[in-house]
C-alpha positions in Angstrom: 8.1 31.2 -22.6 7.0 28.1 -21.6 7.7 25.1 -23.5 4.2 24.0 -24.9 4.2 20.3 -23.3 3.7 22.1 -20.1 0.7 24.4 -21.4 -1.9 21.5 -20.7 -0.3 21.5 -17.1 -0.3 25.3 -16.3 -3.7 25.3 -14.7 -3.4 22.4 -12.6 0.0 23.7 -11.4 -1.3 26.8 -10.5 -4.3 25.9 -8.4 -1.5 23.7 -6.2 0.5 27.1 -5.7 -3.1 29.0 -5.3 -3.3 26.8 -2.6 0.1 26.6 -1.1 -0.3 30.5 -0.6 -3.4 30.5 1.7 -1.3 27.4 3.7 1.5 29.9 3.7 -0.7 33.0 5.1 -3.2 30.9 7.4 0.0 30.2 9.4 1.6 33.5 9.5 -1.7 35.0 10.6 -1.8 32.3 13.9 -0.3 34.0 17.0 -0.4 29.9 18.5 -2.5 28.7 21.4 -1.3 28.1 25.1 -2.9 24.7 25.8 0.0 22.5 26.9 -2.0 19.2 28.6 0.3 16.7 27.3 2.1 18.0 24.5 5.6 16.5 24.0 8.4 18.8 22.5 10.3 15.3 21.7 7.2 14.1 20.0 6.3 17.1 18.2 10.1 17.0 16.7 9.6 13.8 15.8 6.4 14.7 13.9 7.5 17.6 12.0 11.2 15.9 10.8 8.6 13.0 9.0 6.6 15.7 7.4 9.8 17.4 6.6 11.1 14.1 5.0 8.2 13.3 3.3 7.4 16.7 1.9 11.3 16.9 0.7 10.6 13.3 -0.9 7.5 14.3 -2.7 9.1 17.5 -4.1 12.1 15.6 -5.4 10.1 12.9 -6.9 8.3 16.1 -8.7 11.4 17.5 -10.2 12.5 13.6 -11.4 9.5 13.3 -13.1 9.7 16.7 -14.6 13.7 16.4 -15.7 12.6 13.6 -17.8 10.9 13.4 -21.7 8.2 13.4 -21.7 6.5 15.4 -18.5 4.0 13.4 -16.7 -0.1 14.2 -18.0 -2.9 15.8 -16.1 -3.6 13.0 -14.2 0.1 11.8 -13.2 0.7 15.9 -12.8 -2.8 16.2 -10.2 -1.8 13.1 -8.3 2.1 14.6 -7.6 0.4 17.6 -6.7 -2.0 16.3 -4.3 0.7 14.4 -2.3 2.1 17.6 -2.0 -0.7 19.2 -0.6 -1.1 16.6 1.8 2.7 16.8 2.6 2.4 20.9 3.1 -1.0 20.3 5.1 0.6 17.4 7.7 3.4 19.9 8.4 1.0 22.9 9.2 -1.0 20.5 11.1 2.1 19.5 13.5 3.1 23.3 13.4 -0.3 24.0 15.4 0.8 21.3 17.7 3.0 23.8 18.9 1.8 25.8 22.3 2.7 29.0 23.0 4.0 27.7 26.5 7.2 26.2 25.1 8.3 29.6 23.8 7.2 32.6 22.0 11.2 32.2 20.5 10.8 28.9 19.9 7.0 29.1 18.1 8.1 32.1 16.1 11.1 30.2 15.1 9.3 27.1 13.6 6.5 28.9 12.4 9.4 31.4 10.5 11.2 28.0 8.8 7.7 25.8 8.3 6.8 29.3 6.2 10.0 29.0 4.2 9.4 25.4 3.7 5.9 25.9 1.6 7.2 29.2 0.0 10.4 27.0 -1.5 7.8 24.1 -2.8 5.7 27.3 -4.1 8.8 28.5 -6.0 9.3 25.4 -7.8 6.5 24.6 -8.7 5.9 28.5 -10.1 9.4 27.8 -11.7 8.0 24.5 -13.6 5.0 26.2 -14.7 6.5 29.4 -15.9 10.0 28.8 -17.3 9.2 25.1 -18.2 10.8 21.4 -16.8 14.2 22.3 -18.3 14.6 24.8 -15.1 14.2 22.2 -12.9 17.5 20.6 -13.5 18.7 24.3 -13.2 18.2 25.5 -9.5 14.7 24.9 -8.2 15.9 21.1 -6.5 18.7 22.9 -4.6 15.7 25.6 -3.2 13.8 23.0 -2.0 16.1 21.0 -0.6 17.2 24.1 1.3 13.7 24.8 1.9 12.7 21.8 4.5 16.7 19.9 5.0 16.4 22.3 8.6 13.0 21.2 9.4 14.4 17.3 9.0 16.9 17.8 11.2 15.6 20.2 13.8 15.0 19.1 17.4 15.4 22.7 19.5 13.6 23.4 22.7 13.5 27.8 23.5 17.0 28.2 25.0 18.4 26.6 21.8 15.4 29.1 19.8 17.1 32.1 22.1 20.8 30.8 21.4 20.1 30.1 17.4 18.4 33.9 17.1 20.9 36.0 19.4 23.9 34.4 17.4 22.4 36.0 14.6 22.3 39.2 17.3 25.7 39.3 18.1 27.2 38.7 14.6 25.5 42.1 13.6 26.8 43.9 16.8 30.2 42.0 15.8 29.8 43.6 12.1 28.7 47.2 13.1 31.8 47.0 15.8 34.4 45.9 13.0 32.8 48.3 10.6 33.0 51.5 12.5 36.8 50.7 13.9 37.8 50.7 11.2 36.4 53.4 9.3 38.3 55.2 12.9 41.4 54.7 11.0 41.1 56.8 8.2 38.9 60.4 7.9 35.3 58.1 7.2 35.4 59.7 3.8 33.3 57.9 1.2 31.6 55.6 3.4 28.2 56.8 1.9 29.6 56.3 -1.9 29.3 52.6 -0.9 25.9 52.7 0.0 24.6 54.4 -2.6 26.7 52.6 -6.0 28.6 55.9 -6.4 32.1 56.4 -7.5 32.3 59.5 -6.9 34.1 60.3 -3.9 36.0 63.5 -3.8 34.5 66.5 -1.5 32.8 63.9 0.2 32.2 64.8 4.3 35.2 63.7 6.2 35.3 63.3 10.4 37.7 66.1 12.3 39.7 65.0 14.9 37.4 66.4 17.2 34.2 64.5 15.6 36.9 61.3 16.1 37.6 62.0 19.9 33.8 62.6 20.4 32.8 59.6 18.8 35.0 57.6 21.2 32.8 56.8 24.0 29.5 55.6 21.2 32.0 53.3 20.1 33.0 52.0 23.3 29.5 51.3 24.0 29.1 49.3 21.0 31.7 47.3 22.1 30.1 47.2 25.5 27.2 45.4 23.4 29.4 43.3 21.7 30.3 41.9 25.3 27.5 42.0 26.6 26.2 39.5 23.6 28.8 37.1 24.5 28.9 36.8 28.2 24.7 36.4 28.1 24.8 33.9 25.4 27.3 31.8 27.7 25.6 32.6 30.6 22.4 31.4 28.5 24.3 27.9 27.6 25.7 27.2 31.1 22.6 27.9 33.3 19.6 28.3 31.1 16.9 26.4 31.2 13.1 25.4 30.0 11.9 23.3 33.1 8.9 25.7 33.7 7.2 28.0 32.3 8.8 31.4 34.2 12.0 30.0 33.2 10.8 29.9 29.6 9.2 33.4 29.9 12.5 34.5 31.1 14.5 33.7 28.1 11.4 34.9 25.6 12.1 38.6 27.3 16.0 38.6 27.0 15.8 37.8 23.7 12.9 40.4 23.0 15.3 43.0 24.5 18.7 41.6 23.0 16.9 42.6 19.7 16.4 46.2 20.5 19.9 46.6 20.7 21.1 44.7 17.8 18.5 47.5 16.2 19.7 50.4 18.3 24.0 49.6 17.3 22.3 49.9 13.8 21.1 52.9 14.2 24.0 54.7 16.2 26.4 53.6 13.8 24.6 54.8 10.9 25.2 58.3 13.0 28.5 58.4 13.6 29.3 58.6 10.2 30.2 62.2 8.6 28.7 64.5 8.5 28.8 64.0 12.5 25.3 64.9 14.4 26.4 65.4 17.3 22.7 65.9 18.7 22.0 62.7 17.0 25.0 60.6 18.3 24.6 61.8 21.7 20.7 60.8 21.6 21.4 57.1 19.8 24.2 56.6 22.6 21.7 57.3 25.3 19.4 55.2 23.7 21.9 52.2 23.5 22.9 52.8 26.9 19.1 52.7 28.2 18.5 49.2 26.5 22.0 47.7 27.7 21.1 48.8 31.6 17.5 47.4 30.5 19.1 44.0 29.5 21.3 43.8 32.3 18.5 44.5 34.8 16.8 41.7 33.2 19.3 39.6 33.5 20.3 39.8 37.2 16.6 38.8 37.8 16.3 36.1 35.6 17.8 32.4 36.6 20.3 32.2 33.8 23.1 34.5 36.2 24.6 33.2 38.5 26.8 33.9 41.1 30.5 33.4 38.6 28.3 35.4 35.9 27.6 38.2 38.6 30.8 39.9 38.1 30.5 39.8 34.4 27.7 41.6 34.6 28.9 44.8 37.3 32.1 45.2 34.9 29.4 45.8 31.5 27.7 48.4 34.2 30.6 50.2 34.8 31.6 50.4 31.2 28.9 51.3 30.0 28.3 54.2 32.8 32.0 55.2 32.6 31.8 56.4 28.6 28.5 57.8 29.4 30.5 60.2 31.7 32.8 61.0 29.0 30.8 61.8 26.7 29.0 64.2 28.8 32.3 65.5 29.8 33.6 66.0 26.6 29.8 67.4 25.2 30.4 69.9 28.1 34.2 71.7 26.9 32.9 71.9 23.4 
């Protein structure tokens, strides 16, 4: 319950957050605009680390005044508030600044961390109001610190929107990799007992030698992925670029398809494990092997491979078809 010095304050605290949610959906319901006449990424940078600033200032100066005996009245409570309002509705302002034409990756990005900005001010300010100002001192500073420090610091054009999200790719390609090696070394026994909180692991499904040797080539294709990420993503910071609008286009779809098969080494791995499908693994691999040729085919078209990187590229190829063949091979003497 809240302390009752902020009772008198509940409404007016409310109405803010009331209207920090419709800032918050209005923007997640734009899909952008592609008008680009004059717009200036450096600019618009500029613009939305002041916001950020000034936004993280007036939130700070909320939980000082609310740390302290006594809390602040209506009045010195509505005229915080509204400088927060104006903060939240200068930052979605710059946000719209934003075409289309400098990046889906890059628009989707901003809009993703402007959308954590106002939903960090919304939680403290829903903290104050239902647990009271003592829980400001607690956590709710460090949230929205958290919430726009990236935005104040920020300055990324689309290759460094690509680079920030397929990091994020690759580490979970990296995981799945590590994750289903190692499990290789013992029987895979349990493995759903740690999903599911249980501690129970005896007669738990175990992998055969046989499921081992046909899960091989799945594997290896995973770890063709894994490769895959890393040589792109260097490719990507050597020789990619955002000096038109193709080339920006060209980055948007590698990192559309990069996705995919993030998604797909999720899904495969979560297959191999016993009881082995062997219906299943064989369609996940083919599905994983469709989306890496996909990628590569992308690749080799756009401008970020180049002549050192084309080599690279024909050794992923001939992993990846070479385990397809012996999977088939070893599907066929079952």
């Amino acid at each position: 319950m809240a302390p009752a010095n902020i009772g008198p304050l509940k409404n007016i605290l409310q109405n803010t957050v009331d209207n920090l949610l419709l800032a918050e959906k209005e923007i997640e319901g734009k899909c952008g605009h592609h008008a680009a006449d004059g717009f200036n990424l450096g600019q618009f940078w500029t613009d939305m680390n002041t916001v950020a600033e000034k936004l993280s200032f007036d939130c700070t100066k909320i939980c000082i005044c609310f740390g302290k005996s006594p809390v602040p009245t209506p009045s010195e409570t509505s005229s915080l508030l509204t400088c927060v309002e104006q903060a939240v509705l200068a930052l979605v302002s710059v946000f719209h600044k934003l075409p289309l034409t400098m990046g889906i990756t890059l628009h989707t990005h901003v809009q993703y961390e402007v959308v954590k900005a106002i939903q960090a001010v919304k939680n403290l300010l829903k903290v104050i109001k239902e647990e009271g100002a003592e829980a400001v001192c607690r956590y709710s500073t460090g949230v929205v610190w958290e919430g726009c420090q990236y935005l104040e610091n920020a300055c990324l054009d689309n290759k460094s929107a690509v680079l920030l999200g397929m990091k994020s790719h690759n580490s979970m390609v990296a995981d799945a990799f590590r994750e289903i090696s190692e499990a290789l070394e013992g029987d895979g026994g349990g493995w759903n007992c740690l999903i599911d909180g249980s501690e129970e692991m005896e007669d738990t499904d175990k992998w055969t030698d046989e499921d081992k040797d046909l899960i091989g080539p799945s594997v290896n294709l995973i770890k063709a992925a894994k490769i895959l990420y890393k040589r792109l993503m260097a490719a990507i910071e050597k020789n990619g670029s955002c000096n038109s609008v193709d080339m920006v286009k060209e980055l948007d779809q590698l990192y559309e398809e990069c996705g995919l098969i993030s998604s797909q080494v999720d899904a495969l791995v979560q297959d191999l494990y016993p009881p082995l499908s062997v219906s299943s693994m064989e369609e996940q691999s083919h599905q994983l092997a469709n989306r890496l040729h996909t990628v590569l085919k992308t690749c080799v078209q756009s401008h970020v491979i180049g002549e050192t990187e084309q080599s690279h590229i024909e050794f992923i190829q001939k992993a990846i078809d070479h385990n397809m063949d012996c999977m088939r091979e070893k599907l066929s003497k079952r």
